[in-house]
PDB file with one MODEL, atoms N, CA, C and O in Angstrom:
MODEL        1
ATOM      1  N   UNK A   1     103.642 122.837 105.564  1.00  0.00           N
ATOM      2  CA  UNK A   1     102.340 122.414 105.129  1.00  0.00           C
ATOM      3  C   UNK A   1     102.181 122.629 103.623  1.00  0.00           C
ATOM      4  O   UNK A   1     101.617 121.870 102.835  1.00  0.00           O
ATOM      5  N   UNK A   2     102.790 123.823 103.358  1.00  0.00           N
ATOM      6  CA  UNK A   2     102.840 123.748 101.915  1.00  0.00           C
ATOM      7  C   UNK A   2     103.164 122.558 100.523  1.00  0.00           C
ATOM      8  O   UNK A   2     102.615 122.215  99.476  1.00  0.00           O
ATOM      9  N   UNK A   3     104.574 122.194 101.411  1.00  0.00           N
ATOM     10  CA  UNK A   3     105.452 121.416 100.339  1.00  0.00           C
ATOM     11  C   UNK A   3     104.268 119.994 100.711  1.00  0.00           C
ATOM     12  O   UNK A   3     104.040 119.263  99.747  1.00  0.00           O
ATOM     13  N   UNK A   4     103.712 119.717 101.766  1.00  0.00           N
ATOM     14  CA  UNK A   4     103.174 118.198 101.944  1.00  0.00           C
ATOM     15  C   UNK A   4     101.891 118.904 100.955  1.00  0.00           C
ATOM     16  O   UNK A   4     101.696 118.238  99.938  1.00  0.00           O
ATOM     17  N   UNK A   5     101.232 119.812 101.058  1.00  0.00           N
ATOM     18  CA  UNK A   5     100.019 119.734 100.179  1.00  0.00           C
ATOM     19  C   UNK A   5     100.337 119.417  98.622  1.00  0.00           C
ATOM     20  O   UNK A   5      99.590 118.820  97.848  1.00  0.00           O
ATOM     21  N   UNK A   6     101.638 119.962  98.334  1.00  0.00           N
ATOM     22  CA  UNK A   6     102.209 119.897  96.850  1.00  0.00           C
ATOM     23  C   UNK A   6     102.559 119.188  96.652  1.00  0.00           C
ATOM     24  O   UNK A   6     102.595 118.936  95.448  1.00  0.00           O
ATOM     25  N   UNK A   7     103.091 118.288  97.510  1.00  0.00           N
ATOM     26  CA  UNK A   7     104.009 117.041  97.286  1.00  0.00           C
ATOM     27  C   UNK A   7     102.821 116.060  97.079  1.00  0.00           C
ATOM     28  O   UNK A   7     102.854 115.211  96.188  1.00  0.00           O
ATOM     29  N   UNK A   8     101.802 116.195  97.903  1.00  0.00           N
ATOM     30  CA  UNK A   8     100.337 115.190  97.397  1.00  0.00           C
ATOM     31  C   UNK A   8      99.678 115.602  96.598  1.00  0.00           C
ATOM     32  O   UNK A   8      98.845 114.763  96.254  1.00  0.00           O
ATOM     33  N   UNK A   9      99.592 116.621  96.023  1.00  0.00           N
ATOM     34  CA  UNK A   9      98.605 117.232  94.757  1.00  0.00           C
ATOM     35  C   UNK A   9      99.498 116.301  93.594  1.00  0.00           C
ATOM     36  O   UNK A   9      98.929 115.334  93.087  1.00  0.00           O
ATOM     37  N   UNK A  10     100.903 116.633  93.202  1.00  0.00           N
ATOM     38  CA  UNK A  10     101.738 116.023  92.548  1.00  0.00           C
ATOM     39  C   UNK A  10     101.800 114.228  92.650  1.00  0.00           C
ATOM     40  O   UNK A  10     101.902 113.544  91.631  1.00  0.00           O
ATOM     41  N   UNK A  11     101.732 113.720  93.830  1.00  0.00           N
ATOM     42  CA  UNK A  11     101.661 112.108  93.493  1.00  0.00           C
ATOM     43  C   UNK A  11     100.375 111.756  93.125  1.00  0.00           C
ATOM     44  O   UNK A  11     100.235 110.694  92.517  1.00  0.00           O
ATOM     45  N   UNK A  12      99.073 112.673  93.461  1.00  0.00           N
ATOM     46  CA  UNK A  12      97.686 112.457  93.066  1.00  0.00           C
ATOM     47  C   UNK A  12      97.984 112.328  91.610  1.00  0.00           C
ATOM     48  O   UNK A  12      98.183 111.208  91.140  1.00  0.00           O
ATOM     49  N   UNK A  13      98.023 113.277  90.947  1.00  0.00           N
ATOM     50  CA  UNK A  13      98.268 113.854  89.608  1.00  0.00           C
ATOM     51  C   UNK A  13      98.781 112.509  89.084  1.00  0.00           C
ATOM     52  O   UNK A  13      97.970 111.910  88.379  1.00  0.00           O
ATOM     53  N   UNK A  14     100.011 111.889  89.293  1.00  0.00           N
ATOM     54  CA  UNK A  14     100.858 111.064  88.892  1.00  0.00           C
ATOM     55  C   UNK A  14     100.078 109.519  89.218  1.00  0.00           C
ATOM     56  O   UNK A  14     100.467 108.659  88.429  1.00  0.00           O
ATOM     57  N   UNK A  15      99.504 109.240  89.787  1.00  0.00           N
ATOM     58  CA  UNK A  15      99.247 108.355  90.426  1.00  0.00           C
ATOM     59  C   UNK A  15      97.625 108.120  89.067  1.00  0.00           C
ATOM     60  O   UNK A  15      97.319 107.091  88.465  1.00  0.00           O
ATOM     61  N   UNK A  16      96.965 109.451  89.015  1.00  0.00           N
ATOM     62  CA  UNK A  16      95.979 109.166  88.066  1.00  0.00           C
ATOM     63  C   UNK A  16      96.247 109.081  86.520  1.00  0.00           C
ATOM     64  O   UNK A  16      95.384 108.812  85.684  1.00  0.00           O
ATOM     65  N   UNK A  17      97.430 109.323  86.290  1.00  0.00           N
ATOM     66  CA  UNK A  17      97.829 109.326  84.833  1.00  0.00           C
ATOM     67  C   UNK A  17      97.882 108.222  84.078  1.00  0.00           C
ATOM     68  O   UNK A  17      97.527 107.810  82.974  1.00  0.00           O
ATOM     69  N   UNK A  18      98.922 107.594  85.865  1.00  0.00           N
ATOM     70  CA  UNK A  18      99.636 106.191  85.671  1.00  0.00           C
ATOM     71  C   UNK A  18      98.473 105.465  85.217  1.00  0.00           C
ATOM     72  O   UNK A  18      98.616 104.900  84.133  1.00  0.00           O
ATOM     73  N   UNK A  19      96.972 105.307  85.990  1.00  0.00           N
ATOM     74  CA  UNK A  19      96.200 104.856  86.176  1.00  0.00           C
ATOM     75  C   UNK A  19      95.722 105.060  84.296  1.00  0.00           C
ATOM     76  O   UNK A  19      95.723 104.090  83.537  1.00  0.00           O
ATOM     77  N   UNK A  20      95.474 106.018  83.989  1.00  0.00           N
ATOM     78  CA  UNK A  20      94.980 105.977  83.034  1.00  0.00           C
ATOM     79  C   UNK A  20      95.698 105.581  81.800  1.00  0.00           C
ATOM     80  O   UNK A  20      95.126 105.164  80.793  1.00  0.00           O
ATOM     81  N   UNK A  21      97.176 105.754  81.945  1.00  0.00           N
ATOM     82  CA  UNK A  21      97.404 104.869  81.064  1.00  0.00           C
ATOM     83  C   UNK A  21      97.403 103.684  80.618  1.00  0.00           C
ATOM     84  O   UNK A  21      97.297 103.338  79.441  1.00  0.00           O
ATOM     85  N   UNK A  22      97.544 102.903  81.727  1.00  0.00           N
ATOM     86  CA  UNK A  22      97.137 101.632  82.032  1.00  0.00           C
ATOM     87  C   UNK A  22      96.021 101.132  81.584  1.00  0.00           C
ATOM     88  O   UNK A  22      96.016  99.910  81.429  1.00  0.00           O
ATOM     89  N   UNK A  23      94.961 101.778  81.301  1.00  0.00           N
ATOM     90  CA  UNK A  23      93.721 101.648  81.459  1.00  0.00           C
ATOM     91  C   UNK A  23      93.205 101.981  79.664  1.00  0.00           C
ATOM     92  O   UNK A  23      92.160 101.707  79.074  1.00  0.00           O
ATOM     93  N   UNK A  24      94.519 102.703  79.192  1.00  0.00           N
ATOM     94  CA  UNK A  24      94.630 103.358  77.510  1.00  0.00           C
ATOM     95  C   UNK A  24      93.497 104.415  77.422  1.00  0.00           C
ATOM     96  O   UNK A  24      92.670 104.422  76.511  1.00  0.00           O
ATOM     97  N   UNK A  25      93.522 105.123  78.232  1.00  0.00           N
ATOM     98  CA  UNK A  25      92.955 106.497  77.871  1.00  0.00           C
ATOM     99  C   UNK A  25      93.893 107.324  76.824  1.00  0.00           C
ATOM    100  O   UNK A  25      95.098 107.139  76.658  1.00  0.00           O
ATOM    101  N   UNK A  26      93.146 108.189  76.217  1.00  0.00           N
ATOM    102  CA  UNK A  26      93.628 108.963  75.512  1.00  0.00           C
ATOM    103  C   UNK A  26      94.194 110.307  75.932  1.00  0.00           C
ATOM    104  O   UNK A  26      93.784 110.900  76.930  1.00  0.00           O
ATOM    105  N   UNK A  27      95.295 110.835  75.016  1.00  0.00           N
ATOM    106  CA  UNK A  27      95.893 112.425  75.416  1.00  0.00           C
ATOM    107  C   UNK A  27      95.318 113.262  76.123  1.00  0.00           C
ATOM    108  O   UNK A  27      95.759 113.993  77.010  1.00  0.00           O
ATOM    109  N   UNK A  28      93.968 113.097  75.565  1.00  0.00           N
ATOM    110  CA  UNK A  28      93.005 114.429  76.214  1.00  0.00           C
ATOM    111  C   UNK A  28      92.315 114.123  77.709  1.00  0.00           C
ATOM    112  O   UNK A  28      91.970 114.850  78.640  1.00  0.00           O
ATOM    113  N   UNK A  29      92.286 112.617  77.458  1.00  0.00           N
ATOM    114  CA  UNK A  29      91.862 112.269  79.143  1.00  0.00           C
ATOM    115  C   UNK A  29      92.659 111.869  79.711  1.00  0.00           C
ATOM    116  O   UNK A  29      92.174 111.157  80.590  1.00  0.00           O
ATOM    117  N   UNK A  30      94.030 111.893  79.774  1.00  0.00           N
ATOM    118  CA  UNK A  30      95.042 111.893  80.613  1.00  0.00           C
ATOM    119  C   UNK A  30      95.479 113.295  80.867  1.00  0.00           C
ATOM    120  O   UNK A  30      96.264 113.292  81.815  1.00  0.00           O
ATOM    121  N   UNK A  31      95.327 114.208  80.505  1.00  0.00           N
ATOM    122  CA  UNK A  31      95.329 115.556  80.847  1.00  0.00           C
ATOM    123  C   UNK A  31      94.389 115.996  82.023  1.00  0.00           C
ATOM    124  O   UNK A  31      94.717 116.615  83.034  1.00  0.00           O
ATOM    125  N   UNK A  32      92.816 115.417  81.571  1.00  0.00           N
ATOM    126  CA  UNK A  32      91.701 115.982  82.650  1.00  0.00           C
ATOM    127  C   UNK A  32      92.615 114.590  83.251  1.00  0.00           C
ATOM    128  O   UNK A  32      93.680 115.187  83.094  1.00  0.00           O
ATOM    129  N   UNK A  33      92.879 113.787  83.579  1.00  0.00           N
ATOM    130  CA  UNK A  33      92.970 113.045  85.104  1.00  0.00           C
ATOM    131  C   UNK A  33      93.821 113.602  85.815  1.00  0.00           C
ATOM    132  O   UNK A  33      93.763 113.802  87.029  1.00  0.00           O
ATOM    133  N   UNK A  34      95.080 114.019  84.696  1.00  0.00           N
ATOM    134  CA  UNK A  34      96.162 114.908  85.415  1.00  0.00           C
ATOM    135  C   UNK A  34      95.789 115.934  86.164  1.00  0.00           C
ATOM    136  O   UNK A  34      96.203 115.856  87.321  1.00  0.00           O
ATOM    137  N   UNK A  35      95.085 116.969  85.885  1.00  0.00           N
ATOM    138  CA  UNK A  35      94.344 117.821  86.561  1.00  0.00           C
ATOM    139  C   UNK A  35      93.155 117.611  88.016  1.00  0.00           C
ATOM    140  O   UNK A  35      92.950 118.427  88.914  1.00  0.00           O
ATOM    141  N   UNK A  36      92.578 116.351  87.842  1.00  0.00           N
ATOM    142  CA  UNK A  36      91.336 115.915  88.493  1.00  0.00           C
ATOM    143  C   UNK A  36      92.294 115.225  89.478  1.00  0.00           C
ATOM    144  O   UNK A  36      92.051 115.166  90.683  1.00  0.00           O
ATOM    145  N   UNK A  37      93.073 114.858  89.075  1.00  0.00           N
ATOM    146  CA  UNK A  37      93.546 114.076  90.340  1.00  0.00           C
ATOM    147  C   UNK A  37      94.535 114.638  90.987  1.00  0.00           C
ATOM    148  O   UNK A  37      94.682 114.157  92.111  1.00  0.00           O
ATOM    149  N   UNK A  38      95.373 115.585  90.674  1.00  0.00           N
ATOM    150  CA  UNK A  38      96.095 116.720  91.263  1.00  0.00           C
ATOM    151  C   UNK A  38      95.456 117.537  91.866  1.00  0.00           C
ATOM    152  O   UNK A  38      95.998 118.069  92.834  1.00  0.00           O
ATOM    153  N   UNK A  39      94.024 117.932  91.483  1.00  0.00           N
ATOM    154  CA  UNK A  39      93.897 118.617  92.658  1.00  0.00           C
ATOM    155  C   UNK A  39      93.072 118.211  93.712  1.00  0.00           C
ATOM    156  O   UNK A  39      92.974 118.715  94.831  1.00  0.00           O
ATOM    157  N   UNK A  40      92.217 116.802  93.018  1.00  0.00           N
ATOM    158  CA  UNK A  40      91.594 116.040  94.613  1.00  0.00           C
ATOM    159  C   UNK A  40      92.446 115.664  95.795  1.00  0.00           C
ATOM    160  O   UNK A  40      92.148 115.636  96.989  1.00  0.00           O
ATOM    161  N   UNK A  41      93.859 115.310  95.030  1.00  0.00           N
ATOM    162  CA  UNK A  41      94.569 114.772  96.111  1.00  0.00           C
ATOM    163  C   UNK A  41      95.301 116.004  97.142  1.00  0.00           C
ATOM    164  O   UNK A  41      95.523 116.045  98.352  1.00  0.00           O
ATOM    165  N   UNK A  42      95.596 117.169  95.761  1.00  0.00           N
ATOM    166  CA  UNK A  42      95.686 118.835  96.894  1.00  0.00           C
ATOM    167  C   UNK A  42      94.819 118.787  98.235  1.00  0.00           C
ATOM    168  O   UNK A  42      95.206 118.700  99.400  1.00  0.00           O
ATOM    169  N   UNK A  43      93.213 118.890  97.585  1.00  0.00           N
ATOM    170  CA  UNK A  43      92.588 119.324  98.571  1.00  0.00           C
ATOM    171  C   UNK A  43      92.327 118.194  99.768  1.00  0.00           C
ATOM    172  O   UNK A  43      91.911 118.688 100.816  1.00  0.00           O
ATOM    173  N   UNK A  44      92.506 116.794  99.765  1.00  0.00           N
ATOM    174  CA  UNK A  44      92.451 115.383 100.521  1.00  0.00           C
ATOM    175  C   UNK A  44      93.494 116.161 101.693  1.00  0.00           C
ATOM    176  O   UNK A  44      93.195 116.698 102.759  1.00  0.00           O
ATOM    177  N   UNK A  45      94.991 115.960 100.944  1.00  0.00           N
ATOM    178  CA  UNK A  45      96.228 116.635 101.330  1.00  0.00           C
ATOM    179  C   UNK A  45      96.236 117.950 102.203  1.00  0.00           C
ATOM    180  O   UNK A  45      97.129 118.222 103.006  1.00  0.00           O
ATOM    181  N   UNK A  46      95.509 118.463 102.034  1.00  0.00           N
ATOM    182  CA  UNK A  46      95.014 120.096 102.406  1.00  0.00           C
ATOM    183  C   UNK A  46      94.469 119.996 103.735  1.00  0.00           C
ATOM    184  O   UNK A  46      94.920 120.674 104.659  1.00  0.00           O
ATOM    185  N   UNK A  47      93.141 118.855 103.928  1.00  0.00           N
ATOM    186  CA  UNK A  47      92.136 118.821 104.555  1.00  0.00           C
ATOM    187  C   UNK A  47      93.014 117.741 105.828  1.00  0.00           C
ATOM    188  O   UNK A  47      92.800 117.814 107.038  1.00  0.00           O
ATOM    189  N   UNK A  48      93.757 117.025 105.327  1.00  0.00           N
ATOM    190  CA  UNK A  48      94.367 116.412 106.595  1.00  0.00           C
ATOM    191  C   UNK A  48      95.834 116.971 107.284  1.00  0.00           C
ATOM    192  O   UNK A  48      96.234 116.660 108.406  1.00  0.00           O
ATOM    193  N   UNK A  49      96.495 117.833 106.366  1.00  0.00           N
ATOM    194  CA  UNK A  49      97.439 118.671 107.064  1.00  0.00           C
ATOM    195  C   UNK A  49      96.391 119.710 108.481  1.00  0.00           C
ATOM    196  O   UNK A  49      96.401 119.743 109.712  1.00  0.00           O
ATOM    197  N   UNK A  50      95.698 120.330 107.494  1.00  0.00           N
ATOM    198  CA  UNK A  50      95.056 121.560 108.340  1.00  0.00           C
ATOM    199  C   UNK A  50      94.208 120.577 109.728  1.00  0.00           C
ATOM    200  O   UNK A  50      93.799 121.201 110.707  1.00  0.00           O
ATOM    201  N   UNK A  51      94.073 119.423 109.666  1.00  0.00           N
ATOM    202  CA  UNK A  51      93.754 118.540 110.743  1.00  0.00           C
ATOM    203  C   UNK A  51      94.348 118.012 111.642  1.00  0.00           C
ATOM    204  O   UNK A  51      93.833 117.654 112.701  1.00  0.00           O
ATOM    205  N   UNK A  52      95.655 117.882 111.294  1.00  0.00           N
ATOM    206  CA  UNK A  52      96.838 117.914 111.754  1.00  0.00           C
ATOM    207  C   UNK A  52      97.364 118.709 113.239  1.00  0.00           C
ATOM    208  O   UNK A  52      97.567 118.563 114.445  1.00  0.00           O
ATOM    209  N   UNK A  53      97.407 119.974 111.693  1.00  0.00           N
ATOM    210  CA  UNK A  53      98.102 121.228 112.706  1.00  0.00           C
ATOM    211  C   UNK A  53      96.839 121.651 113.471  1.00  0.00           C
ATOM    212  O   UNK A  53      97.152 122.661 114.100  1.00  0.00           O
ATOM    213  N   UNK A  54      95.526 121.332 113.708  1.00  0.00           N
ATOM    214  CA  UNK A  54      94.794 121.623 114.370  1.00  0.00           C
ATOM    215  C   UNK A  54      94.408 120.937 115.713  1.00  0.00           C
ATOM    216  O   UNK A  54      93.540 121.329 116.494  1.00  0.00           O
ATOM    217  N   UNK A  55      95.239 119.799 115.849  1.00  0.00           N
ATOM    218  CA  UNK A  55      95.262 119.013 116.734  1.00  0.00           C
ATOM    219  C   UNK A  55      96.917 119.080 117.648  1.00  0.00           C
ATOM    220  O   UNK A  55      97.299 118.575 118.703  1.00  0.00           O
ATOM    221  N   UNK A  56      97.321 119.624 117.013  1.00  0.00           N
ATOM    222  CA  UNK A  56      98.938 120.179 117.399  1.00  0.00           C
ATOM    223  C   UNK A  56      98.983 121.215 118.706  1.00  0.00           C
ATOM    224  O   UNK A  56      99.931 121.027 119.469  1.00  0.00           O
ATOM    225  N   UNK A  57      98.257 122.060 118.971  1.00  0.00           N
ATOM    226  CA  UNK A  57      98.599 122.731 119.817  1.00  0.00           C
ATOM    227  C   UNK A  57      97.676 122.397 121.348  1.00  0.00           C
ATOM    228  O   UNK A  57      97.570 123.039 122.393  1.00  0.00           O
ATOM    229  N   UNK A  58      97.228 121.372 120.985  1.00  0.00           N
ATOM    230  CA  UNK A  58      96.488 120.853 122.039  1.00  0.00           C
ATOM    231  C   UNK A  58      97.117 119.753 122.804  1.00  0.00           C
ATOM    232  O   UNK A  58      97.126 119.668 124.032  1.00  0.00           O
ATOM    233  N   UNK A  59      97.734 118.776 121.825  1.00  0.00           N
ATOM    234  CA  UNK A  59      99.414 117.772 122.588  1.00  0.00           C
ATOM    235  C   UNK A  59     100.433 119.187 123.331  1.00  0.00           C
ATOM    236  O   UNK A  59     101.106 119.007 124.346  1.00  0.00           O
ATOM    237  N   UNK A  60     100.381 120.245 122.761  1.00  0.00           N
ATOM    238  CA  UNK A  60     101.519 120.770 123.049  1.00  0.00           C
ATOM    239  C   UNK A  60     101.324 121.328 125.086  1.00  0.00           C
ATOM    240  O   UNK A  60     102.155 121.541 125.969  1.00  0.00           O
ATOM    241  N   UNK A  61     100.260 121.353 125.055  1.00  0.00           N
ATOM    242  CA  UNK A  61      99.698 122.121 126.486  1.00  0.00           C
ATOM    243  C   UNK A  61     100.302 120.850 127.866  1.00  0.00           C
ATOM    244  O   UNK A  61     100.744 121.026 129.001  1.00  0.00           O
ATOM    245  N   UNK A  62     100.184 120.314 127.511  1.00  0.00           N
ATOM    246  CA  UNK A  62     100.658 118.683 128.228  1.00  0.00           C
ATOM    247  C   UNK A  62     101.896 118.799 128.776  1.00  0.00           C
ATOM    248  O   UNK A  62     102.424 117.829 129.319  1.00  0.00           O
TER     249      UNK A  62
ENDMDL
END
């Protein structure tokens, strides 16, 4: 659960940079997107793992 929360905090991150470059933001606001979007996509990432494994031990009883 770890590496999937990190592994999506990291394509968030990447995914908003891309975005902003594209878009010609500057140094300083490609930094806050880097940040803003690394960790929305952490906690997105976070909130559907832990939904996941919370639905996991209930298939398992079957």
């Amino acid at each position: 659960m770890i590496i999937t929360t990190t592994l999506g905090g990291i394509a968030g991150a990447i995914a908003s940079v891309l975005t902003g470059m594209w878009c010609g933001v500057g140094v300083l606001g490609l930094i806050g997107l880097y940040m803003l979007g690394g960790t929305v996509s952490f906690a997105i990432t976070l909130l559907i793992a832990l939904k996941m494994q919370a639905q996991r031990p209930d298939q398992g009883d079957h």
